[in-house]
TORNUNU-391944 format. One record per residue (C-alpha): residue in three letters; x negated, y, z. Coordinates in Angstrom, 2 decimals. Layout:
! TORNUNU-391944
Ala, X, Y, Z
...
END
This chain:
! TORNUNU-391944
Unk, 3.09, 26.51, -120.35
Unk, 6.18, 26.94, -122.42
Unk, 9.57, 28.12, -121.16
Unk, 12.15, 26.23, -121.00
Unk, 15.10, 27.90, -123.41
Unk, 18.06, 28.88, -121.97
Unk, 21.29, 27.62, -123.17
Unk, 23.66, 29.48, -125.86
Unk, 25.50, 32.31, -123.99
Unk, 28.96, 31.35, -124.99
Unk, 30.69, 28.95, -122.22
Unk, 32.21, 26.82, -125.42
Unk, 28.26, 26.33, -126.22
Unk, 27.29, 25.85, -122.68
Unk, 29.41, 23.04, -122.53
Unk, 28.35, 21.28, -126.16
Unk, 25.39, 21.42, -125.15
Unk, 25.47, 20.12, -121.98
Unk, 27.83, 16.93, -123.09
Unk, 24.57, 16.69, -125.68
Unk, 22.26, 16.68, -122.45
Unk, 24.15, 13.58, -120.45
Unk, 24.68, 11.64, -123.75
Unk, 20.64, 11.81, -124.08
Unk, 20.44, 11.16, -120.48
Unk, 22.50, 8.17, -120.52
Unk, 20.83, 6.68, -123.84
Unk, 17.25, 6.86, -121.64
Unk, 16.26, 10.25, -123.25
Unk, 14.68, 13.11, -120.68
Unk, 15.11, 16.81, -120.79
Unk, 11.14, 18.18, -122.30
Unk, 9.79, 20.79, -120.00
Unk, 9.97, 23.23, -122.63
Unk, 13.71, 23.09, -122.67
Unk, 14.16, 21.50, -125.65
Unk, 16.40, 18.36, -126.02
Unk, 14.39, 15.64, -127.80
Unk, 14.87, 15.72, -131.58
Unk, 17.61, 13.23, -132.91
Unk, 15.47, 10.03, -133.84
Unk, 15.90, 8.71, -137.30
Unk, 18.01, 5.33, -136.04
Unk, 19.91, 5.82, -133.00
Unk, 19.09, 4.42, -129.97
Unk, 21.11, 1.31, -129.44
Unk, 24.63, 2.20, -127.22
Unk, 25.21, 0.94, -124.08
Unk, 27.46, -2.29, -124.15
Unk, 31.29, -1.71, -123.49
Unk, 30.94, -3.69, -120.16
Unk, 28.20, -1.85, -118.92
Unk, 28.98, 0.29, -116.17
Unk, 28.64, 4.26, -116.57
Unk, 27.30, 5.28, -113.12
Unk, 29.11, 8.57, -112.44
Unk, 27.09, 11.76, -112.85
Unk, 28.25, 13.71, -110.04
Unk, 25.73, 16.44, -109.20
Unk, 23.73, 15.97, -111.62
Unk, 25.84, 17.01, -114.58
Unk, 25.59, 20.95, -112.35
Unk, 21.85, 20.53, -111.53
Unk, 20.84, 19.62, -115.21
Unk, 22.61, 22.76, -116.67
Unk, 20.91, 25.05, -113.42
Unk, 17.51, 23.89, -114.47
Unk, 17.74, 24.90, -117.81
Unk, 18.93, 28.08, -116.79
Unk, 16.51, 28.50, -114.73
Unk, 13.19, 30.28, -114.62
Unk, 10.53, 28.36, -115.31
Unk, 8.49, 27.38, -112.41
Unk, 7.61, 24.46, -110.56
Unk, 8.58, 26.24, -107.23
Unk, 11.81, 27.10, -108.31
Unk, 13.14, 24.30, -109.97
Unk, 12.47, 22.35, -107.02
Unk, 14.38, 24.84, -104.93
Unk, 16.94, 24.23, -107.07
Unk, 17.06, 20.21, -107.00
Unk, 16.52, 20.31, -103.31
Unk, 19.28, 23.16, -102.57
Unk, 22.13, 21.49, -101.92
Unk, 20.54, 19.45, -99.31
Unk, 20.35, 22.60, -97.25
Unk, 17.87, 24.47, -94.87
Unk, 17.31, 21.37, -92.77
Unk, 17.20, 18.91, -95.14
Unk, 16.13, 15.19, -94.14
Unk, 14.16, 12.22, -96.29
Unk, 17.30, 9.93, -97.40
Unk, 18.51, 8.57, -100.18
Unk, 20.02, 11.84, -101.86
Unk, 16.80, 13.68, -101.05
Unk, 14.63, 10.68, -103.32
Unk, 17.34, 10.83, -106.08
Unk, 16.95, 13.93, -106.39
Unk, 13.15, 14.02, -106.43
Unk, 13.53, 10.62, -108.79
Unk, 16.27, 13.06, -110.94
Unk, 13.56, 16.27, -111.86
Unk, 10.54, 14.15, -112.49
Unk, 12.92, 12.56, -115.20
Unk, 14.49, 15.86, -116.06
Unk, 10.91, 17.21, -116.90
Unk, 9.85, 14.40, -119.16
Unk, 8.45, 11.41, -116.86
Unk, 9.11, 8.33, -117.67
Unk, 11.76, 6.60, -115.45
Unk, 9.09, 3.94, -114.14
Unk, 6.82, 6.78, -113.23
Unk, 9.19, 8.46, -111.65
Unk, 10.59, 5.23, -109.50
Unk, 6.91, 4.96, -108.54
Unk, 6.13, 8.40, -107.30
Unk, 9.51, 8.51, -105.27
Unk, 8.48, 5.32, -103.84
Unk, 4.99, 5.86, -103.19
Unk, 5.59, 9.64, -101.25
Unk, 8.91, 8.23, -99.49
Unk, 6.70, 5.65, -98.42
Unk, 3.77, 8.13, -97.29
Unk, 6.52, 10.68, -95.70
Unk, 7.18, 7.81, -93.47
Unk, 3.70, 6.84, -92.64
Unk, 3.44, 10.67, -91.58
Unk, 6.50, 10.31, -89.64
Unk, 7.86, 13.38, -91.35
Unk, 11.59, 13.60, -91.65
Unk, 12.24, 17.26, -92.34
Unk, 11.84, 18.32, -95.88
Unk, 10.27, 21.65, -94.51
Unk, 7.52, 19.89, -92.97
Unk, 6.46, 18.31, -96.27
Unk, 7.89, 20.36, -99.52
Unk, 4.37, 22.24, -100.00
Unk, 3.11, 18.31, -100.58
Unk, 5.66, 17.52, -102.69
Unk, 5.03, 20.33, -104.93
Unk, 1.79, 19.88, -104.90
Unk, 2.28, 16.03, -105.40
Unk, 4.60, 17.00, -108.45
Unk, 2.37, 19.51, -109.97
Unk, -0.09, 16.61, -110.17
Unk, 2.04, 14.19, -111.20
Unk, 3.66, 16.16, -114.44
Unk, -0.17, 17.69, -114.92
Unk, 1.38, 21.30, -113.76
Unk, -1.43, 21.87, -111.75
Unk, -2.61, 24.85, -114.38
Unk, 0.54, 26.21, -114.92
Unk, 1.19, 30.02, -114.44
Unk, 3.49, 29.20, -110.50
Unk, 1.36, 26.66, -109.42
Unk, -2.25, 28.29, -110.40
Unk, -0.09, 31.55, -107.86
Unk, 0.15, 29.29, -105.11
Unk, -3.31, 27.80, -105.62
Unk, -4.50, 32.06, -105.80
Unk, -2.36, 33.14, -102.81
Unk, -3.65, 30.14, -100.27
Unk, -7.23, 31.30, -101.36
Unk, -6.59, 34.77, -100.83
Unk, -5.22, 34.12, -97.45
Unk, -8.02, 31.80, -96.50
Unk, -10.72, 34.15, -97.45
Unk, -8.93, 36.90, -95.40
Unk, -11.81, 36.79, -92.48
Unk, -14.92, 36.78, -95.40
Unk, -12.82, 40.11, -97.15
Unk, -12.37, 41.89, -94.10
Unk, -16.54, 41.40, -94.18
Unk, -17.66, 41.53, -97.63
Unk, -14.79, 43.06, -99.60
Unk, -13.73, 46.07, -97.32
Unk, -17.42, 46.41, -96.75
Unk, -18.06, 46.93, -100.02
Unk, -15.13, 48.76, -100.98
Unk, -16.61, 51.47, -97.60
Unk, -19.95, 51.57, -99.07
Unk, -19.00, 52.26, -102.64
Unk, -16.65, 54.99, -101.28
Unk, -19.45, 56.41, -99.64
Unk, -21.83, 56.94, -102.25
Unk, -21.99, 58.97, -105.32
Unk, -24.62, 57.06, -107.08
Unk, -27.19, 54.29, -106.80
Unk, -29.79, 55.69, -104.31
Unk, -32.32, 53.76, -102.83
Unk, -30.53, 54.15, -99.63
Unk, -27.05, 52.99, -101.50
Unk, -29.23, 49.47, -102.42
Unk, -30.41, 48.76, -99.15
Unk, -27.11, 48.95, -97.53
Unk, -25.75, 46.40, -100.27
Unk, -28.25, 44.14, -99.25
Unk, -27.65, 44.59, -95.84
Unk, -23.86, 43.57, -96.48
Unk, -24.67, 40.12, -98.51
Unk, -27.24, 39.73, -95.50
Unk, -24.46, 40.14, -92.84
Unk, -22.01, 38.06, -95.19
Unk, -24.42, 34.89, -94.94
Unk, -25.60, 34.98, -98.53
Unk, -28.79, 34.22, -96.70
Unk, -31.69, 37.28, -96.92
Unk, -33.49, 35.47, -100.20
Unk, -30.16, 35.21, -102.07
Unk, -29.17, 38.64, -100.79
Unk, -32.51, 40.02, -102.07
Unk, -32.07, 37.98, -105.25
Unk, -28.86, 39.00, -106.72
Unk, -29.64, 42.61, -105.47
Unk, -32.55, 42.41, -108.43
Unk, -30.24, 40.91, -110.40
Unk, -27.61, 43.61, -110.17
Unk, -30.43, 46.00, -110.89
Unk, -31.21, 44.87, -114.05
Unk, -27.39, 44.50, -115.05
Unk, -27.03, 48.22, -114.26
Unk, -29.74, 49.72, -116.25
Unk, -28.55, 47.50, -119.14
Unk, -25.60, 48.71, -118.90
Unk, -26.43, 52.46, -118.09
Unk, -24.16, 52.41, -114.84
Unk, -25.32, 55.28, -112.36
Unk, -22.36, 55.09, -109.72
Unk, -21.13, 52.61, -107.71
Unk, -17.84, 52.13, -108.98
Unk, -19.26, 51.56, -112.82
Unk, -21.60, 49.11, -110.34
Unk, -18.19, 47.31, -109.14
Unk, -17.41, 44.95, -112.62
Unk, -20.99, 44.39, -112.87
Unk, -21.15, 42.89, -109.27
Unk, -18.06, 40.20, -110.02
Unk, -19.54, 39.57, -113.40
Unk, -22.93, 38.55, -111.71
Unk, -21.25, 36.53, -109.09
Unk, -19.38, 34.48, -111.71
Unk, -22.49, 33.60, -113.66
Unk, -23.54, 32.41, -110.04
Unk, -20.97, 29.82, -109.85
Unk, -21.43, 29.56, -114.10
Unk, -23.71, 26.32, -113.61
Unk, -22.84, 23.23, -115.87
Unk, -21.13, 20.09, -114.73
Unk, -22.68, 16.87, -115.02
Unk, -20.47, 15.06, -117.76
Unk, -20.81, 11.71, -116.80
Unk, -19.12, 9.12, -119.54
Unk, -17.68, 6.19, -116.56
Unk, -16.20, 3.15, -116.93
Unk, -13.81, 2.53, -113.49
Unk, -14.58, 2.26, -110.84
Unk, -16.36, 5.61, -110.52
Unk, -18.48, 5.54, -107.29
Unk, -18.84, 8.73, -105.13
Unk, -21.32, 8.76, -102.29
Unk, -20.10, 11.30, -99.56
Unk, -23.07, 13.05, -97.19
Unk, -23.44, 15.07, -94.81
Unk, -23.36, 15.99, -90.93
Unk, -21.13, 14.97, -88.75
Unk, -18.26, 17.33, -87.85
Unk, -17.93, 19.66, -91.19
Unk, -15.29, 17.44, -91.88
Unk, -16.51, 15.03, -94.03
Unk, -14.10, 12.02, -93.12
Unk, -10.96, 14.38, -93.58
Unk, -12.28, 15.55, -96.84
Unk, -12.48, 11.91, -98.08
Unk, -9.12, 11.25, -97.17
Unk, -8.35, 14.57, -99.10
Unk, -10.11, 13.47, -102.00
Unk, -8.33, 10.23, -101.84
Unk, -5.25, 11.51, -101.68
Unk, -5.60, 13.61, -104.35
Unk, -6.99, 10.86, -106.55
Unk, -4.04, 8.89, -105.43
Unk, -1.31, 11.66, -106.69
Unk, -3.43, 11.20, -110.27
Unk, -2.08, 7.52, -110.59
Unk, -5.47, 6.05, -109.18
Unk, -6.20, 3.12, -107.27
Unk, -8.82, 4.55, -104.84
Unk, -11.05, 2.54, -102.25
Unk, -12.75, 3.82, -99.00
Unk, -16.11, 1.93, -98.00
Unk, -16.83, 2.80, -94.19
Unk, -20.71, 2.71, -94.97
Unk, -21.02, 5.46, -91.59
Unk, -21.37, 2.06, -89.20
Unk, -23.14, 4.19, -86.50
Unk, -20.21, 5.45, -84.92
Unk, -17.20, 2.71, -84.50
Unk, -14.86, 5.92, -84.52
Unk, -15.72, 6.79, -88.17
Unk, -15.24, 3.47, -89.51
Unk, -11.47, 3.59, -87.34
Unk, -10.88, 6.95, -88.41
Unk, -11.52, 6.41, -92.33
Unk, -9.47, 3.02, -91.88
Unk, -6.61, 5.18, -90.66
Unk, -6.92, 7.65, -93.40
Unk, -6.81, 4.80, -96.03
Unk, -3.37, 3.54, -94.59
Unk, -2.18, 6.99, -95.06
Unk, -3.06, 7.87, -98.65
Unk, -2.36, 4.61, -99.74
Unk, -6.01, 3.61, -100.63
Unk, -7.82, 0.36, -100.03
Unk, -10.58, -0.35, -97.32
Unk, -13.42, -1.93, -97.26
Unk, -15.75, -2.11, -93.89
Unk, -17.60, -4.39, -91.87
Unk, -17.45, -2.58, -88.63
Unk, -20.19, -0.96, -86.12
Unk, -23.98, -1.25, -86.62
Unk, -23.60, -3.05, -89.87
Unk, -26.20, -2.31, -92.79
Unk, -24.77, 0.74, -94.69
Unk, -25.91, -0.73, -98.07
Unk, -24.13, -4.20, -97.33
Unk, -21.28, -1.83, -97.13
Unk, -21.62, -0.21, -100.71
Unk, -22.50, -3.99, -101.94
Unk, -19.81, -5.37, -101.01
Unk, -17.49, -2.58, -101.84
Unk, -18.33, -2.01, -105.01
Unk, -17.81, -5.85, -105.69
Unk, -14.49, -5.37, -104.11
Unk, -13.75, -1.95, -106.70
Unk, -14.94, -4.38, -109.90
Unk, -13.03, -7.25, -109.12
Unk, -10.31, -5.60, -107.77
Unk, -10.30, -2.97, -110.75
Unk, -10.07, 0.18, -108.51
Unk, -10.58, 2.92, -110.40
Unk, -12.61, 5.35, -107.61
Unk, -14.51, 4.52, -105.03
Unk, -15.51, 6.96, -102.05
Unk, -18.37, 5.77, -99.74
Unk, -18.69, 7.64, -96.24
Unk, -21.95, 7.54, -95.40
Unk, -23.98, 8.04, -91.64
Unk, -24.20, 12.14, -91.19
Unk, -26.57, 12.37, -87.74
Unk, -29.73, 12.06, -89.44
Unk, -30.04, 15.26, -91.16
Unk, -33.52, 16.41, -89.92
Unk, -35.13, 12.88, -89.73
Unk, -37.17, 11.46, -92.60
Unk, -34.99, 7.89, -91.86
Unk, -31.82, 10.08, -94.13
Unk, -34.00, 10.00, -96.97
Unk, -35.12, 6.32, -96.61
Unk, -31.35, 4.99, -95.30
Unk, -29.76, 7.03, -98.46
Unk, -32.45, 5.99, -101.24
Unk, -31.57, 2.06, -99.95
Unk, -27.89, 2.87, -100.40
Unk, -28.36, 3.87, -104.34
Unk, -30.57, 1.34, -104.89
Unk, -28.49, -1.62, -103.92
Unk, -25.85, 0.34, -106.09
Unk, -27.33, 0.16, -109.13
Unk, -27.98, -3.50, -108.88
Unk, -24.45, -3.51, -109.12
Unk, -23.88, -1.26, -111.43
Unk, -26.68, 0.83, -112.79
Unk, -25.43, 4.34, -113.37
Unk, -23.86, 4.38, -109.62
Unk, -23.26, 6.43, -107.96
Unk, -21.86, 8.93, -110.60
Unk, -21.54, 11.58, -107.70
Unk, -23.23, 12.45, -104.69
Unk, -20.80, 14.81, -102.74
Unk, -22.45, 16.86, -100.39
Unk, -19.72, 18.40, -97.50
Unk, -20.78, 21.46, -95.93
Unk, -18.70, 23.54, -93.56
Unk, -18.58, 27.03, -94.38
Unk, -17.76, 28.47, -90.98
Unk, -21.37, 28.28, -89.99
Unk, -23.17, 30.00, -92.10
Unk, -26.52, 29.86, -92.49
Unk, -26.65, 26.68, -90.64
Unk, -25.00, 24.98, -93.52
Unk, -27.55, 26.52, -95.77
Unk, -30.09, 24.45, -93.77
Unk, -27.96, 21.29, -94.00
Unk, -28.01, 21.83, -97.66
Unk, -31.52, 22.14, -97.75
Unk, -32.60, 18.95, -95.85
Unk, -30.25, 17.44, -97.73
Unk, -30.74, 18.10, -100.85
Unk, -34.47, 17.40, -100.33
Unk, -33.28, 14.00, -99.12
Unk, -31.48, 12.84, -102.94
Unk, -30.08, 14.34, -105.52
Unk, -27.49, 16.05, -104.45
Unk, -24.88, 17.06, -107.63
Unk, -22.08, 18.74, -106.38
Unk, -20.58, 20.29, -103.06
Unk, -17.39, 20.31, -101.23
Unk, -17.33, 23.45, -98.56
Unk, -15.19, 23.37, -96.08
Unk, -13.44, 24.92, -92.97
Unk, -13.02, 28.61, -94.94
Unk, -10.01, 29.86, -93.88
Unk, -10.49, 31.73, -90.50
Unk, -13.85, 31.86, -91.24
Unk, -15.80, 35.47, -91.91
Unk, -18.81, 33.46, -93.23
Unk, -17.66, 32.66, -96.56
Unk, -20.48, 34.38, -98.30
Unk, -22.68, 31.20, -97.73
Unk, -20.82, 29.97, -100.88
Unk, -22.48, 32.52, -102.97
Unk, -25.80, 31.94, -101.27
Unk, -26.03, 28.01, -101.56
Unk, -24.59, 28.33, -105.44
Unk, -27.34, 30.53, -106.19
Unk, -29.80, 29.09, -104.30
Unk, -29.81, 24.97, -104.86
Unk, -27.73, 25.59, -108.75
Unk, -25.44, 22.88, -107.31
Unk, -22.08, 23.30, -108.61
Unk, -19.23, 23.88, -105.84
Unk, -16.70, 21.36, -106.77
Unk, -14.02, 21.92, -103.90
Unk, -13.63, 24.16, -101.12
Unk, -11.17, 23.46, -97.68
Unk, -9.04, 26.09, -96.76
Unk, -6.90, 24.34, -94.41
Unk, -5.57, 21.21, -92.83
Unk, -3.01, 20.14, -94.68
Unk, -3.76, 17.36, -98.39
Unk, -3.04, 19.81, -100.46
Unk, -5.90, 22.33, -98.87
Unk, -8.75, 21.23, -100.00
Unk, -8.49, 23.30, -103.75
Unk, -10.92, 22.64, -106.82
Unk, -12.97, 25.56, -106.61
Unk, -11.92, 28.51, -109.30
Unk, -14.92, 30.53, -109.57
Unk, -12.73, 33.52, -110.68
Unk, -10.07, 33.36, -108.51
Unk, -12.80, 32.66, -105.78
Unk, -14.45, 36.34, -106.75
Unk, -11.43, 37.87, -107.23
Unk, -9.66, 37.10, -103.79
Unk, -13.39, 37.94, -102.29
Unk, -12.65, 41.82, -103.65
Unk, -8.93, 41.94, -102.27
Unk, -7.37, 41.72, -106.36
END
């Protein structure tokens, strides 16, 4: 991302330039999140009319010139728009205008802006949060998505350092374990190999994958004429990247895009759903939930609840109803109401019956008498703190349908978190997200490089 260019050093030029600033301001023009004013247009923008008020500029004259000046970051200019508020700042007006003041600063239009203010103000309250410190990692991360930050140099940090602290439990296992047993060794003995497998082993790659990517690693060291362990060490996080290296499915869709959610109960399947639809929600979507798990009344409640709270619409027919009338109906619902992603929950306590395989294949098939290509994705959500039980859950259930991409949960606290590396390997099912928390903003597209590189403690 580009840096936004300070102003001229002189005060005489500070000033000039910032009278340039307000004029563009008032005439509708925003500050570019490079720094640069807008270039003069060829014909100037109509002036206001002489009885048109000039709302007074107040603070924002001070916080326009600060942001320029400022370093630029996501974090830190909203530190800046939010710091005269103070350490125990409230939701109010001045706290929205504000908010409403840096999404125009940084380029959004004004009727973006109005709806993003309105939109979280109206979530903060649903949340019953009224402290600013209870909410501003949401709002950041709500921001990031909204000006399409989420790559940029600060926020990609943030994303890194609530991996690295999430995976703390899985380092203290793999990383320090492997950082001992390359200490401890002066080159690759046979003795030196069967330790490393022992380590993936107690990691929960799972004793195949273990065995697997210790032939693998093998191979990539003879290539590459490495005899010690540390020459070893770039070879091992260049083989677990090709792990997670497995092509997307690029799937051309015309809204709504359907997403069938499976899996157990309790690895947090309902909460990711709401995570994905809030997420969805922060891109400018209009999501819908389908409450297709009608086995247990306190799903279909629980996703209803969740809906409320990201904003997303609901579609359900309560308790014991036919999971595929569900989908029917809701994806009639997402056409004519032009949603542009649906998420349908699906039943998750038939994982070792042959009835998942026969309730799931009825689901897709009413689908596609809706709309053929449906559904686009079939999420599969896996908790990560068990281990090699959720290798078994993805093996059922990807014997069940065609399972294209994962969502693993539940890693942070977890020393387990090998399993990733394991099922990727295994089932060449791309991991699309992974949970590291409890809070919207946890559940993080998965970075395959940032994943290997917080594994190893860099």
């Amino acid at each position: 991302m580009e840096f936004l260019e300070k102003l001229p050093e002189t005060a005489a030029a500070e000033q000039q330039q910032a009278d340039l600033e307000m004029d563009q301001l008032a005439a509708g023009q925003s500050l570019e999140p490079d720094g640069q004013a807008p270039a003069p247009a060829a014909a100037a923008q109509p002036a206001p009319q002489p009885d048109a008020p000039k709302e007074p500029s107040g603070w924002r004259d001070t916080l326009l010139l600060t942001l320029r000046e400022a370093e630029p970051r996501l974090s830190v200019w909203l530190s800046i728009a939010l710091e005269d508020l103070g350490p125990d700042a409230r939701t109010g007006d001045e706290l929205w205008e504000r908010v409403r003041f840096l999404l125009t600063a940084l380029g959004a239009p004004e009727n973006e802006a109005d709806a993003f203010v309105a939109d979280f103000a109206a979530w903060a309250a649903r949340m019953e949060y009224e402290e600013v410190a209870d909410f501003r990692s949401e709002l950041q991360y709500r921001l990031a998505l909204a000006l399409d930050l989420e790559d940029e140099e600060d926020e990609r940090n943030r994303i890194f350092l609530k991996l690295h602290q999430g995976l703390e439990r899985t380092r203290e296992q793999l990383g320090k374990g492997l950082s001992t047993l390359f200490a401890s060794h002066g080159d690759l003995s046979a003795d030196f190999w069967d330790e490393l497998e022992e380590l993936f082993i107690m990691a929960d790659m799972g004793v195949e994958a273990a065995t697997e990517l210790c032939k693998r690693l093998k191979s990539r060291a003879r290539a590459a004429s490495a005899t010690t362990p540390e020459e070893l060490r770039p070879l091992l996080a260049a083989e677990l990247e090709d792990i997670f290296r497995i092509p997307r499915r690029v799937v051309a869709v015309n809204p709504p895009e359907v997403v069938l959610i499976i899996g157990v109960n309790g690895v947090g399947k309902t909460t990711t759903i709401a995570k994905l639809a809030y997420r969805a929600r922060m891109q400018g979507k209009k999501v819908l939930l389908a409450a297709a798990d009608t086995f247990r009344a306190a799903a279909v409640e629980q996703l209803g609840i969740w809906a409320e709270r990201t904003g997303s619409g609901f579609h359900s027919k309560g308790q014991d109803a036919d999971p595929a009338a569900v989908a029917w109906e809701a994806m009639d619902v997402a056409i004519r109401d032009q949603y542009d992603i649906l998420f349908i929950d699906t039943a998750g306590r038939l994982h070792n019956k042959i009835n998942l395989m026969n309730e799931l294949t009825k689901i897709k098939n009413v689908m596609k008498k809706v709309i053929p290509d449906a559904p686009h994705e079939i999420l599969l959500v896996l908790d990560g703190s068990t281990g090699q039980n959720a290798f078994e859950q993805a093996k059922q259930f990807t014997a069940a349908t065609e399972v294209n991409a994962l969502a693993v949960t539940k890693l942070d606290g977890t020393a387990k978190g090998g399993v990733v590396i394991g099922i990727s390997d295994h089932f060449r099912i791309p991991v699309k997200y992974i949970g590291l928390g409890e809070g919207m903003e946890d559940l993080q597209v998965f970075r395959k490089r940032e994943f290997v590189n917080s594994l190893f403690g860099e």
